[in-house]
PDB file as gemmi writes it, atoms N, CA and C in Angstrom:
CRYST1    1.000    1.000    1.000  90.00  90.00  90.00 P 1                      
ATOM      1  N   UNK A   1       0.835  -1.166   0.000  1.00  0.00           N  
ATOM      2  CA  UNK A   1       0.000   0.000   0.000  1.00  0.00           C  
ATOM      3  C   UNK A   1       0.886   1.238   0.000  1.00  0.00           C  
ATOM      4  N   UNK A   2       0.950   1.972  -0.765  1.00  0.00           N  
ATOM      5  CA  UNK A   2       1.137   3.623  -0.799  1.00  0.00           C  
ATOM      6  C   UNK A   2       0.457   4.482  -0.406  1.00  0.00           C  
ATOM      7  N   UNK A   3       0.942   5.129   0.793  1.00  0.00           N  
ATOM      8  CA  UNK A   3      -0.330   6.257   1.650  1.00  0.00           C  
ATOM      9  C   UNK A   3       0.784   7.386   0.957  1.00  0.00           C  
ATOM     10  N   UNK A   4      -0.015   9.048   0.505  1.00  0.00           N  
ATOM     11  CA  UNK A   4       0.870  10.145  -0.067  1.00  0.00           C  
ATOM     12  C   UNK A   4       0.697  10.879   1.460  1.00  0.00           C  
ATOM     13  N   UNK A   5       1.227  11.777   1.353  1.00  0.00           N  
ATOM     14  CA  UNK A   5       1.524  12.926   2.522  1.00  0.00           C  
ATOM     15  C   UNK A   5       2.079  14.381   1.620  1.00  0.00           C  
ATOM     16  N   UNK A   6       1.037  15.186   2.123  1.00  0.00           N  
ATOM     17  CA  UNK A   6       1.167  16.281   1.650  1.00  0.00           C  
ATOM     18  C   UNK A   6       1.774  17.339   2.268  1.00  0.00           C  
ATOM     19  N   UNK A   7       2.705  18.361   2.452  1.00  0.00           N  
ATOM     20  CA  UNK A   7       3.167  19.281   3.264  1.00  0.00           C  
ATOM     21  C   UNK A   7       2.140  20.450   3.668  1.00  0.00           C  
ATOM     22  N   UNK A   8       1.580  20.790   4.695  1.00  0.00           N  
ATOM     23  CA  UNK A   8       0.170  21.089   4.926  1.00  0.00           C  
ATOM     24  C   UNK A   8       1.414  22.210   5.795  1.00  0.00           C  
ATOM     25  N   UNK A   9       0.956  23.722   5.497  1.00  0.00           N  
ATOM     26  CA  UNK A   9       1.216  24.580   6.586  1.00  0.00           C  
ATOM     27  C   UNK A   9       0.733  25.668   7.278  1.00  0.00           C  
ATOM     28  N   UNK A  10       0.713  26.761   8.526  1.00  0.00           N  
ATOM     29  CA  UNK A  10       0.157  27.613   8.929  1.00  0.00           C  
ATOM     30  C   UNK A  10      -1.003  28.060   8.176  1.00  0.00           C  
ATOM     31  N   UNK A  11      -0.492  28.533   6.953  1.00  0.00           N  
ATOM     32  CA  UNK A  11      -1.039  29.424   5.722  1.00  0.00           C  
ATOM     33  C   UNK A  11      -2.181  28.335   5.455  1.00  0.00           C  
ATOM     34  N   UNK A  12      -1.862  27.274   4.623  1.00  0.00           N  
ATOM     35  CA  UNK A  12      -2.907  26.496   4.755  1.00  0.00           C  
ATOM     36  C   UNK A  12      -4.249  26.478   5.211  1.00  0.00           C  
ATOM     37  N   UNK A  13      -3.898  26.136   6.795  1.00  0.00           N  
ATOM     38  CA  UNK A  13      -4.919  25.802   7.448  1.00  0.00           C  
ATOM     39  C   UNK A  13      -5.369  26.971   7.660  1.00  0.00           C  
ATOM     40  N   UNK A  14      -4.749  28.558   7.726  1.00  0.00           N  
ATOM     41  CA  UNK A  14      -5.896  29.433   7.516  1.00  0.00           C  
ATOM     42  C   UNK A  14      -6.953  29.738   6.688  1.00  0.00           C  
ATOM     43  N   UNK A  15      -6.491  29.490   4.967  1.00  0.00           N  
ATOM     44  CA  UNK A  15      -7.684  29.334   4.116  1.00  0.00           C  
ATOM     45  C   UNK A  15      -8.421  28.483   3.739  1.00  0.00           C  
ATOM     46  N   UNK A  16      -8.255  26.901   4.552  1.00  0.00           N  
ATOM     47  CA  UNK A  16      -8.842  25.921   4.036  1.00  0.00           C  
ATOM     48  C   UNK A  16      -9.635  25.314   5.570  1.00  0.00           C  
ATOM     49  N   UNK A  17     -11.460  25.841   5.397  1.00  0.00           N  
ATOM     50  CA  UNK A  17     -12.176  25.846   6.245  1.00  0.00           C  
ATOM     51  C   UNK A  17     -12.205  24.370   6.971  1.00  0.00           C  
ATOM     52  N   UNK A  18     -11.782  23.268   6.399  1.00  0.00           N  
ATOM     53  CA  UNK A  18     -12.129  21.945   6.942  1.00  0.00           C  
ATOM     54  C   UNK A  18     -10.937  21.846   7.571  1.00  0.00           C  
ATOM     55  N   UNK A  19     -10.265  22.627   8.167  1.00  0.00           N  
ATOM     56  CA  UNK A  19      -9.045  21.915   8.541  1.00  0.00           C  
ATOM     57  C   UNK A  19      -8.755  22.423   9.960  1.00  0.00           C  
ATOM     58  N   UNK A  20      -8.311  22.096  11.043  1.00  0.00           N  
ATOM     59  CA  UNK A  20      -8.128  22.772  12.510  1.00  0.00           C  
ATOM     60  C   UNK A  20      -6.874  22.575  12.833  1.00  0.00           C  
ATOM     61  N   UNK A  21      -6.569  23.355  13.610  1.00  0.00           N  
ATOM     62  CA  UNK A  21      -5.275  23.234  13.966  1.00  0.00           C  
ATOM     63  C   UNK A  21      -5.182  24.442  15.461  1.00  0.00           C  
ATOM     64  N   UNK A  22      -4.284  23.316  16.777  1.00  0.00           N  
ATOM     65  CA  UNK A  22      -4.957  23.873  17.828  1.00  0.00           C  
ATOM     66  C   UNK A  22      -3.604  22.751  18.895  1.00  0.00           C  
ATOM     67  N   UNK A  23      -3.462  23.430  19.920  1.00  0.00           N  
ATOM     68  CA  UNK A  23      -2.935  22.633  21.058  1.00  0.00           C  
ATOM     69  C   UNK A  23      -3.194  21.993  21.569  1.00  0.00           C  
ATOM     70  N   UNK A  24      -3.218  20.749  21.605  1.00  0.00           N  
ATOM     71  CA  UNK A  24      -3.487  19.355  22.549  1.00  0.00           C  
ATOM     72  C   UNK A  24      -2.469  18.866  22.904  1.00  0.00           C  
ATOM     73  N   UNK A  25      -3.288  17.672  24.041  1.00  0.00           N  
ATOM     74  CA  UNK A  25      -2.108  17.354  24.774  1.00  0.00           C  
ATOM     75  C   UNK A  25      -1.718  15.619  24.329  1.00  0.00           C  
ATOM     76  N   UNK A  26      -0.905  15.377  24.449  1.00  0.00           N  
ATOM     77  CA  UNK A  26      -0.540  13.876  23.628  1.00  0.00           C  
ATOM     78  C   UNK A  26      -0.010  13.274  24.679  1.00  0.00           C  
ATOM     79  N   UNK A  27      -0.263  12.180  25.139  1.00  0.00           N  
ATOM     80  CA  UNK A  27       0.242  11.844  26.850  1.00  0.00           C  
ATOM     81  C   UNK A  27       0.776  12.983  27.526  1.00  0.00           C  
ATOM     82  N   UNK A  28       1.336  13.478  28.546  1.00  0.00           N  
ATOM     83  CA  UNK A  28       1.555  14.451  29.336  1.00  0.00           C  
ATOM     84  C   UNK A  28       1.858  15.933  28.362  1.00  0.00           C  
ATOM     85  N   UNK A  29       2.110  15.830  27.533  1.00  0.00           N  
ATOM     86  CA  UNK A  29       2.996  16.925  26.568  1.00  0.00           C  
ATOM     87  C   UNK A  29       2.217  17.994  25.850  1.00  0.00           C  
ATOM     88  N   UNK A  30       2.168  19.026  25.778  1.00  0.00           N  
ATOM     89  CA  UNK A  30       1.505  19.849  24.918  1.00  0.00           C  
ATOM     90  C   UNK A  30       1.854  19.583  23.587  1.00  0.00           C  
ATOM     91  N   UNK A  31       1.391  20.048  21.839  1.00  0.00           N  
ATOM     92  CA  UNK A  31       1.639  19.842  21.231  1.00  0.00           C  
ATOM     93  C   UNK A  31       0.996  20.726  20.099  1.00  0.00           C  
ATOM     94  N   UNK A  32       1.163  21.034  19.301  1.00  0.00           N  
ATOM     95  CA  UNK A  32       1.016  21.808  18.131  1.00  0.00           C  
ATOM     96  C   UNK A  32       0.491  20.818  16.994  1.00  0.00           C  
ATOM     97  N   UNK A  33      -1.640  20.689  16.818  1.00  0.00           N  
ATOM     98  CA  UNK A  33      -1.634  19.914  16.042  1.00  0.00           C  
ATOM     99  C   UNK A  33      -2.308  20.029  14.660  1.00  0.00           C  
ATOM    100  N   UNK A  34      -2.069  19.149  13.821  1.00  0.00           N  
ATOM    101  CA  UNK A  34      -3.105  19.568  12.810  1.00  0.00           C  
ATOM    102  C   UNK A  34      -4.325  18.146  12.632  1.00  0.00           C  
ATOM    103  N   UNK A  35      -5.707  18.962  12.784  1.00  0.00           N  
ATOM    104  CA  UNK A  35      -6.583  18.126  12.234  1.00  0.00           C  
ATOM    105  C   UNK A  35      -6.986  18.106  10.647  1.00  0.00           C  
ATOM    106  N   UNK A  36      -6.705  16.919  10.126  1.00  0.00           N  
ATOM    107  CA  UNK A  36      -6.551  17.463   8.416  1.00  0.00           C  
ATOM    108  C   UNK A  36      -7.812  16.032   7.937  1.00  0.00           C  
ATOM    109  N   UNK A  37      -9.156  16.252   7.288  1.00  0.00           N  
ATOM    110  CA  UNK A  37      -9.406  15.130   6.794  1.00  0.00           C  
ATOM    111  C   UNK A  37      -8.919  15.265   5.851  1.00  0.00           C  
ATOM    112  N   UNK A  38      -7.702  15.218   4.748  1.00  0.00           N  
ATOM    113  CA  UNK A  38      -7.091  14.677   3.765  1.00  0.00           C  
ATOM    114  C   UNK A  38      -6.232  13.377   4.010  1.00  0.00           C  
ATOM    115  N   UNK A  39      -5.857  13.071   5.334  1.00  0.00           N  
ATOM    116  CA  UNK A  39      -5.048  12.152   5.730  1.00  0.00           C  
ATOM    117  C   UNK A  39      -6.144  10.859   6.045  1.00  0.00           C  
ATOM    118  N   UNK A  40      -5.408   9.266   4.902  1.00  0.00           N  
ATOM    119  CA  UNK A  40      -5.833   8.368   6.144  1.00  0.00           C  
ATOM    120  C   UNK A  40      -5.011   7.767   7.122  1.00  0.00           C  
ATOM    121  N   UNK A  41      -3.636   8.427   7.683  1.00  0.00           N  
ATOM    122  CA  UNK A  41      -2.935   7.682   8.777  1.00  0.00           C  
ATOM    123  C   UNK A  41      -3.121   9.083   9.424  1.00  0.00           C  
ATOM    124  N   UNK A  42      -2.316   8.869  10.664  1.00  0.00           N  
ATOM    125  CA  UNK A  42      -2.148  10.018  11.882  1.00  0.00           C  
ATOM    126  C   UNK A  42      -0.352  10.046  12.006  1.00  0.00           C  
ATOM    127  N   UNK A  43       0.086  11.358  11.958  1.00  0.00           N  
ATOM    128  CA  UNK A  43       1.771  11.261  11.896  1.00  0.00           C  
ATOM    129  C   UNK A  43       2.321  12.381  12.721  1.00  0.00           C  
ATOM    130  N   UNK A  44       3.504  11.709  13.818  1.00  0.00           N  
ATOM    131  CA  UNK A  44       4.372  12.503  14.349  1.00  0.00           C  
ATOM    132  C   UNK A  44       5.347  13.002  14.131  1.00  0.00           C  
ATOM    133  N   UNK A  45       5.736  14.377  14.203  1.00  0.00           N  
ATOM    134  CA  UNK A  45       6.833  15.186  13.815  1.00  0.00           C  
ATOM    135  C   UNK A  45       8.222  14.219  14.545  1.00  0.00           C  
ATOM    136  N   UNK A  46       8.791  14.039  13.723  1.00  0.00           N  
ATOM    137  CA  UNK A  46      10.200  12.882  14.740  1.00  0.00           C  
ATOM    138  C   UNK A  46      10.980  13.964  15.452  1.00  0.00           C  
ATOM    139  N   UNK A  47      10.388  15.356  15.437  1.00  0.00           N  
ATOM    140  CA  UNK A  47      11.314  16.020  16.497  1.00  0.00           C  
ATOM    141  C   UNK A  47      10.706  15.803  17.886  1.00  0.00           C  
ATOM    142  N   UNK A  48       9.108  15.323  18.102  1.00  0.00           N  
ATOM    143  CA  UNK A  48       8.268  14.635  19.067  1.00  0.00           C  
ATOM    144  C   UNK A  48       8.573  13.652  19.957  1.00  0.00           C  
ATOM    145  N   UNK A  49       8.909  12.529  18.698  1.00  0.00           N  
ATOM    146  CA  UNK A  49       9.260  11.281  19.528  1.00  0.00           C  
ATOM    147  C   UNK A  49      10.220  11.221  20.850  1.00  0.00           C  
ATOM    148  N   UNK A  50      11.090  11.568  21.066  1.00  0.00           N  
ATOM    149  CA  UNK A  50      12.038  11.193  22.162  1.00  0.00           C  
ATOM    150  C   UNK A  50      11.193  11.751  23.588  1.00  0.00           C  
ATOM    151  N   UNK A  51      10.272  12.942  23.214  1.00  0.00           N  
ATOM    152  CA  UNK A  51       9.405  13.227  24.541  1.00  0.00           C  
ATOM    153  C   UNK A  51       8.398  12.487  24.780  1.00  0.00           C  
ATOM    154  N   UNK A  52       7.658  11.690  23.906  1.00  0.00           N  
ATOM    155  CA  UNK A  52       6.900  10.185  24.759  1.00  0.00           C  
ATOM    156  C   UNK A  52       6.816   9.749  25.325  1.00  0.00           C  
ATOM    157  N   UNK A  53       7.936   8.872  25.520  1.00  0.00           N  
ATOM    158  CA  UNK A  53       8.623   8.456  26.348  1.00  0.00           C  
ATOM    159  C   UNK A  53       7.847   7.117  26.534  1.00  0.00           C  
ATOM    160  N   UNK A  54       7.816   6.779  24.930  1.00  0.00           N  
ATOM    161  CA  UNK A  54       6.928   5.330  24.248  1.00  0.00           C  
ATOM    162  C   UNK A  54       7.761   5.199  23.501  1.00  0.00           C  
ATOM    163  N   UNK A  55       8.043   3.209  23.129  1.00  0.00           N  
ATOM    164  CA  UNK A  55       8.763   3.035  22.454  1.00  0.00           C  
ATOM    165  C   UNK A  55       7.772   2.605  21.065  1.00  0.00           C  
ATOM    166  N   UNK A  56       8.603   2.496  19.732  1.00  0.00           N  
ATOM    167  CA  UNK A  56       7.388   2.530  18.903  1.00  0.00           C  
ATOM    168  C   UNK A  56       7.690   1.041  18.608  1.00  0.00           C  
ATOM    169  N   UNK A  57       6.069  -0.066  17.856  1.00  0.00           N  
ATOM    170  CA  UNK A  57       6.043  -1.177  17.360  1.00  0.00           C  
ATOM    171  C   UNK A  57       6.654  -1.212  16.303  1.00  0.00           C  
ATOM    172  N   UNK A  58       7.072  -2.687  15.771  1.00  0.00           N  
ATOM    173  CA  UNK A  58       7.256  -2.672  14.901  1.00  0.00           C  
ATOM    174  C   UNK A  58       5.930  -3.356  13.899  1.00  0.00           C  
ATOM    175  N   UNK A  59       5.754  -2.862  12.639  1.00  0.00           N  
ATOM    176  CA  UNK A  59       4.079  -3.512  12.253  1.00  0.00           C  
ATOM    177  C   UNK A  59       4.685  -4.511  11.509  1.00  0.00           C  
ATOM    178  N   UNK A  60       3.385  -4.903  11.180  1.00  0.00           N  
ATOM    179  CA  UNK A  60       3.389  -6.571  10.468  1.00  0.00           C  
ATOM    180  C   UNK A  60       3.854  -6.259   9.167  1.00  0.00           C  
ATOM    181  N   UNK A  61       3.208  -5.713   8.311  1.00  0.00           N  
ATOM    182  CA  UNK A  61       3.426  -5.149   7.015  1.00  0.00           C  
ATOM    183  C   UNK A  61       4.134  -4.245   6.356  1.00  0.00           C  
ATOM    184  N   UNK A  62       5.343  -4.100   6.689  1.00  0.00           N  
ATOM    185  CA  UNK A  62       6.372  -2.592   5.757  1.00  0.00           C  
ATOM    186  C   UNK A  62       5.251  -1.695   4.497  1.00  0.00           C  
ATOM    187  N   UNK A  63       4.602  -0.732   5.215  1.00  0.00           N  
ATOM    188  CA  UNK A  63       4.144  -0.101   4.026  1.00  0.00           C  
ATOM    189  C   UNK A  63       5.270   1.232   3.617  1.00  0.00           C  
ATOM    190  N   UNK A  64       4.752   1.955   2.391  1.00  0.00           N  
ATOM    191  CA  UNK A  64       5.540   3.209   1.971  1.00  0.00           C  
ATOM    192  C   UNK A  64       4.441   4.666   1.693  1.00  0.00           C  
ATOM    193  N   UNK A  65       5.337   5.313   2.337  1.00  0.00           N  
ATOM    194  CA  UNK A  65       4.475   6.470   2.293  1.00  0.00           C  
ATOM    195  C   UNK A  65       5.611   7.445   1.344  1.00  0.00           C  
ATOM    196  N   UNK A  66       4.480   8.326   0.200  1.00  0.00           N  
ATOM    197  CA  UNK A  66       4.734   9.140  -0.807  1.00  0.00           C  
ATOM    198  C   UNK A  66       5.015  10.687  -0.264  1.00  0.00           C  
ATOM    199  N   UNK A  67       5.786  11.261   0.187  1.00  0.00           N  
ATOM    200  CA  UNK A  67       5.887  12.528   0.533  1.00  0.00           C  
ATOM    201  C   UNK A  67       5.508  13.650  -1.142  1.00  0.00           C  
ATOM    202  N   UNK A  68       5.290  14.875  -0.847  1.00  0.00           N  
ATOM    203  CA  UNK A  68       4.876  15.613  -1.907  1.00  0.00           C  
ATOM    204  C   UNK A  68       6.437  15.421  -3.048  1.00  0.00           C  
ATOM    205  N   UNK A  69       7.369  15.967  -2.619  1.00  0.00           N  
ATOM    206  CA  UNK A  69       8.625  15.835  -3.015  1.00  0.00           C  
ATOM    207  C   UNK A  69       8.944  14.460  -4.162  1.00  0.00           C  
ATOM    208  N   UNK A  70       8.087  13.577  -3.940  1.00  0.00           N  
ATOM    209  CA  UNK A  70       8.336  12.299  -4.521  1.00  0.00           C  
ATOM    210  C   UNK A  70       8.603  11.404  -4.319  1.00  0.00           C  
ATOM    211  N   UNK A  71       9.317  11.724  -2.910  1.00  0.00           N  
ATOM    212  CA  UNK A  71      10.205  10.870  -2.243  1.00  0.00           C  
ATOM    213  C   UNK A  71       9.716  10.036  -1.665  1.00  0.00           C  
ATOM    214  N   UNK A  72      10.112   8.518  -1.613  1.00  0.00           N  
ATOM    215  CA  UNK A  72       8.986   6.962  -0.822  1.00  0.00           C  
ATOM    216  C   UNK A  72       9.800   6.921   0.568  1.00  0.00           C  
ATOM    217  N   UNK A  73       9.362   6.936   1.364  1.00  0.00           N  
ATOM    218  CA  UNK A  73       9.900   6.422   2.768  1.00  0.00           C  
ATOM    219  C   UNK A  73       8.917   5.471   3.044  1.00  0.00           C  
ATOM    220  N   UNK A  74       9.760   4.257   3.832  1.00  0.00           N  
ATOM    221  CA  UNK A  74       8.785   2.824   4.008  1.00  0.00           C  
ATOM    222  C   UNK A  74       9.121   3.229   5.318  1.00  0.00           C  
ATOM    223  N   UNK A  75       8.142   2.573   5.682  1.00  0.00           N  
ATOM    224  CA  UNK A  75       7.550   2.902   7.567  1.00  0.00           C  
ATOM    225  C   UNK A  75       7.294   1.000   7.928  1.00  0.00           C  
ATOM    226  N   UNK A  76       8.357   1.116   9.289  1.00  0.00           N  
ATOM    227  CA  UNK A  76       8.153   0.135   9.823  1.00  0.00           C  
ATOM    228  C   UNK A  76       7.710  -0.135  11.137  1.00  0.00           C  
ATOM    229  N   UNK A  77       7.821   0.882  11.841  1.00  0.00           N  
ATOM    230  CA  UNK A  77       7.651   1.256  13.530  1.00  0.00           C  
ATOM    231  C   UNK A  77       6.536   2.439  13.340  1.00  0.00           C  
ATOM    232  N   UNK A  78       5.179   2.188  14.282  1.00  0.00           N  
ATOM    233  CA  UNK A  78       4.472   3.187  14.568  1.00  0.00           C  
ATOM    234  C   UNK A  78       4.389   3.073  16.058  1.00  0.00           C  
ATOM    235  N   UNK A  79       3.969   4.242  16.728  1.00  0.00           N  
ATOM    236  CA  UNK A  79       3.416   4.536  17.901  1.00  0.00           C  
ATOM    237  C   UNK A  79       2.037   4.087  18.422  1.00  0.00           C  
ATOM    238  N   UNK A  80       1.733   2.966  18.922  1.00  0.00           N  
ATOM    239  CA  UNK A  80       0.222   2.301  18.777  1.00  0.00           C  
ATOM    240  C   UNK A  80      -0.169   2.928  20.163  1.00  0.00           C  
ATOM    241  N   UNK A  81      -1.289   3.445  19.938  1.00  0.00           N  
ATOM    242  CA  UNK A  81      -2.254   3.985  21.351  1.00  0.00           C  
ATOM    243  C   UNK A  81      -1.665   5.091  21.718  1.00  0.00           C  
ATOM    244  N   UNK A  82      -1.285   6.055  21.177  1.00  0.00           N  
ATOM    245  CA  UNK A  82      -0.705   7.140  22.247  1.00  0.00           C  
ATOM    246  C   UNK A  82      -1.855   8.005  22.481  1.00  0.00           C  
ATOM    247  N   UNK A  83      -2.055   8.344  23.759  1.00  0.00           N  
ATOM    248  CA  UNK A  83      -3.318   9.436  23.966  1.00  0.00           C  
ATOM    249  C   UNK A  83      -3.006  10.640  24.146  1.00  0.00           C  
ATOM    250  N   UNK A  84      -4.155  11.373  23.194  1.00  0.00           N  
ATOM    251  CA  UNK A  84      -4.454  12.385  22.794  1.00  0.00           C  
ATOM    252  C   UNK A  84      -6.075  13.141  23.828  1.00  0.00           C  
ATOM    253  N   UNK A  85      -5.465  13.966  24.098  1.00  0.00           N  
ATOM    254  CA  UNK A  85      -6.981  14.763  24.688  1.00  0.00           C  
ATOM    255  C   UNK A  85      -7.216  15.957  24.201  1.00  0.00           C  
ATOM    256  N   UNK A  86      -8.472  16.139  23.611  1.00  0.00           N  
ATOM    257  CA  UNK A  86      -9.316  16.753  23.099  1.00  0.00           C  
ATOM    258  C   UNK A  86     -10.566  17.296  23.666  1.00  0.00           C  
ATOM    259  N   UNK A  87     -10.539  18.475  23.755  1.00  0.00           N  
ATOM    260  CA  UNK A  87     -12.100  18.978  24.442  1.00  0.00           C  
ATOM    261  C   UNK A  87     -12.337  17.915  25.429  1.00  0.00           C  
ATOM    262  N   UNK A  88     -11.365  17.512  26.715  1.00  0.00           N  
ATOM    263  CA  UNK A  88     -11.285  16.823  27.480  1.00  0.00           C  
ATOM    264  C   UNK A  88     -12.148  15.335  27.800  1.00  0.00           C  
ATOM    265  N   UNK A  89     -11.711  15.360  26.336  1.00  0.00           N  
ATOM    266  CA  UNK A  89     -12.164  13.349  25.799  1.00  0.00           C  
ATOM    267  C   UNK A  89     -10.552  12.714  25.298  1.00  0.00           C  
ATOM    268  N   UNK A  90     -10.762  11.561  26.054  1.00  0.00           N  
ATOM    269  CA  UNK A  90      -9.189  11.300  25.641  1.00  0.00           C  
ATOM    270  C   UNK A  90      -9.511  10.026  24.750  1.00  0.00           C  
ATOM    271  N   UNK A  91      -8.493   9.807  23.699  1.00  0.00           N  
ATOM    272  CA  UNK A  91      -8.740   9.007  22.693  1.00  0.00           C  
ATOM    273  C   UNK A  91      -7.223   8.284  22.474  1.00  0.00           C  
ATOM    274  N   UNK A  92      -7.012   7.294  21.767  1.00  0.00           N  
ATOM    275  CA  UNK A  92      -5.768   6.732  21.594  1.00  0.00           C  
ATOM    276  C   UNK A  92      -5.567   6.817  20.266  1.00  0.00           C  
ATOM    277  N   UNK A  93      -4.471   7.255  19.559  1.00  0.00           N  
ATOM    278  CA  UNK A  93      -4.329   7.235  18.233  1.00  0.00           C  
ATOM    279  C   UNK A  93      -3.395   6.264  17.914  1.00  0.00           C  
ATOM    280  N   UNK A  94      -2.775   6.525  16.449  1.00  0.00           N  
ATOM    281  CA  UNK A  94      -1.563   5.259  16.403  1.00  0.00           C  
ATOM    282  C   UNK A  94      -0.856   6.328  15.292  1.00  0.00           C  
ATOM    283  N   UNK A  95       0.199   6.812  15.744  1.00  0.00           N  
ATOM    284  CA  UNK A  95       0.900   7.575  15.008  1.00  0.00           C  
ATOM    285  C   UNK A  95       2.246   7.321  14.324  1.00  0.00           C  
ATOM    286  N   UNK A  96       2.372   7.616  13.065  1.00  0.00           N  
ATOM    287  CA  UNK A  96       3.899   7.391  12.037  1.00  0.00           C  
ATOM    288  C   UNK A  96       4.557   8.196  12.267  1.00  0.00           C  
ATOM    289  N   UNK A  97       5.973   7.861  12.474  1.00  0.00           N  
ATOM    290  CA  UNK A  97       6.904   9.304  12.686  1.00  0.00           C  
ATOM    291  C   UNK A  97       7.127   9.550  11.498  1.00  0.00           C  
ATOM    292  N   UNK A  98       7.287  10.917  11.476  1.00  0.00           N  
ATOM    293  CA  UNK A  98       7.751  11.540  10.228  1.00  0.00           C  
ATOM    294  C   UNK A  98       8.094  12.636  10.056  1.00  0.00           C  
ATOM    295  N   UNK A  99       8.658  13.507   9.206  1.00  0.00           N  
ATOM    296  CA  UNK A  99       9.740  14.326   9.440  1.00  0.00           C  
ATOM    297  C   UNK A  99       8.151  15.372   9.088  1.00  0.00           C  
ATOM    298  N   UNK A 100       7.750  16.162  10.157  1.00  0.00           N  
ATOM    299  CA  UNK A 100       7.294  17.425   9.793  1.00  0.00           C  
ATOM    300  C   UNK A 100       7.633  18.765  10.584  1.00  0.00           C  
ATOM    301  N   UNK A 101       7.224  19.639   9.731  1.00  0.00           N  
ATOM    302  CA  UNK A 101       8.219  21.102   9.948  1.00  0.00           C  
ATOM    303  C   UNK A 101       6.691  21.920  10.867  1.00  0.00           C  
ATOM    304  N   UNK A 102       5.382  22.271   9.913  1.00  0.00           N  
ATOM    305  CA  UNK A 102       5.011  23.447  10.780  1.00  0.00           C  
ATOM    306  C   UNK A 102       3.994  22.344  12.226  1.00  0.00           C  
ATOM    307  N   UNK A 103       3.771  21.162  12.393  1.00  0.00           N  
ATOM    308  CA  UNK A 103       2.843  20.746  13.421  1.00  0.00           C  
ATOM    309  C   UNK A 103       3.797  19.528  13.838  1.00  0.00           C  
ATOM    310  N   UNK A 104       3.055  19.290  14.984  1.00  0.00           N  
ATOM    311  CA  UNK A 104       3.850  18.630  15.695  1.00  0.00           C  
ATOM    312  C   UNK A 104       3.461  16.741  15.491  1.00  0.00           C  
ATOM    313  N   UNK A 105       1.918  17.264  15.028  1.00  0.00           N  
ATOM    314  CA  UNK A 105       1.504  15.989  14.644  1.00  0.00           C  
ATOM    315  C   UNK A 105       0.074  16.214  13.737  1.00  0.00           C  
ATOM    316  N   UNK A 106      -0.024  15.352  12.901  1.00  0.00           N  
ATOM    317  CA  UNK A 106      -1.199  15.644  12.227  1.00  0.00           C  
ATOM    318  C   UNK A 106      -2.046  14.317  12.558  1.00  0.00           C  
ATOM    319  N   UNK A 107      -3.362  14.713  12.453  1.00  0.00           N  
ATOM    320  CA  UNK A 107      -3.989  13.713  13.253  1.00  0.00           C  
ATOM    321  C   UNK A 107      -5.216  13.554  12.278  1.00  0.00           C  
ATOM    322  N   UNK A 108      -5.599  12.383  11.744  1.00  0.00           N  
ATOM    323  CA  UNK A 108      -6.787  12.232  10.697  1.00  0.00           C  
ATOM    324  C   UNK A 108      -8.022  12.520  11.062  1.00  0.00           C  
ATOM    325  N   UNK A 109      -8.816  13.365  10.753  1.00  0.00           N  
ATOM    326  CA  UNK A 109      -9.841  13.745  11.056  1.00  0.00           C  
ATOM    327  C   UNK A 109     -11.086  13.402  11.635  1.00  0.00           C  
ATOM    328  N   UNK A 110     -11.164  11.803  10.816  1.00  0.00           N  
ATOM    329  CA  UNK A 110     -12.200  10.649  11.139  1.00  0.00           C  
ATOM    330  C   UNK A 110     -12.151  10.165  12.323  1.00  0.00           C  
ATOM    331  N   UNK A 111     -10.775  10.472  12.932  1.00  0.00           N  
ATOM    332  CA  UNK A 111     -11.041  10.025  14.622  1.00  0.00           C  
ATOM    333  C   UNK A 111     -11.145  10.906  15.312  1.00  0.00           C  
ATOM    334  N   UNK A 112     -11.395  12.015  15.101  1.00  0.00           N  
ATOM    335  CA  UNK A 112     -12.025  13.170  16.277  1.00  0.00           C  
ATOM    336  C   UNK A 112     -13.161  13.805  15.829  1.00  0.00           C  
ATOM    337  N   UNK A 113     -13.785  13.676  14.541  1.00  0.00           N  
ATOM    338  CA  UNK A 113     -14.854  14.538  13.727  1.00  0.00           C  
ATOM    339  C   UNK A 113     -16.111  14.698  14.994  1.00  0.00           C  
ATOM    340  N   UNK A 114     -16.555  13.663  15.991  1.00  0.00           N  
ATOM    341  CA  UNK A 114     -17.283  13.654  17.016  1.00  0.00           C  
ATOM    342  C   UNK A 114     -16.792  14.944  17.867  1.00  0.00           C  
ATOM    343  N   UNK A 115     -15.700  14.806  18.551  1.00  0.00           N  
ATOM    344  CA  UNK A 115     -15.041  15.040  19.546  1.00  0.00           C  
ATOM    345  C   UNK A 115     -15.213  16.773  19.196  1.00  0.00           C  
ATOM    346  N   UNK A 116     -14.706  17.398  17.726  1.00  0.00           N  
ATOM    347  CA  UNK A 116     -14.486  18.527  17.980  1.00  0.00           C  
ATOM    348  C   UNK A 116     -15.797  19.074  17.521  1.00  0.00           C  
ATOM    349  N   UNK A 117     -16.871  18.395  17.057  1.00  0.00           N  
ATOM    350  CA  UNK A 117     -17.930  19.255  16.573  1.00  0.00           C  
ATOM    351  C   UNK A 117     -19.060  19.117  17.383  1.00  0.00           C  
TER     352      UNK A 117                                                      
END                                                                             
């Protein structure tokens, strides 16, 4: 399977009404996030990871994810269950590390669409 990933930033999410972006907390940690339904995985900035202080799985299946650039990075280790609280509902996500610049994590939409509306 090929999942793409798009570089989504500040600017962005100001003119594009479906999209949120807002501080939550991800196990103890504050965080800078983006809610994007264009995504179907959920992904952490790898400047994130070492403050977890979770180690990540390794999955069954080596998939590859398409960055805008072109570039394939195959993903073998995700973060399974890390919780996220939202409008003080806490939820578990399963997040890919990955190299992003303006959020700290982008988080697929379909698992909070309840939560924030």
């Amino acid at each position: 399977m090929l999942g793409r990933v798009f570089h989504m930033t500040h600017e962005d999410v100001r003119v594009t009404p479906d999209m949120v972006a807002d501080i939550l907390q991800l196990n103890s940690i504050f965080i800078y996030a983006l809610i994007d339904p264009g995504v179907i995985h959920s992904f952490l900035a790898s400047k994130i990871v070492g403050k977890l202080w979770e180690k990540p799985r390794k999955v069954e299946k080596r998939f590859t994810i398409r960055i805008i650039l072109g570039e394939n990075i195959d993903i073998d280790n995700v973060y399974k269950g890390v919780k996220v609280n939202i409008n003080r509902c806490e939820m578990r996500v399963n997040l890919i590390p990955l190299e992003l610049h303006d959020f700290d994590v982008n988080i697929r939409y379909g698992l909070v669409r309840y939560v924030i509306t």
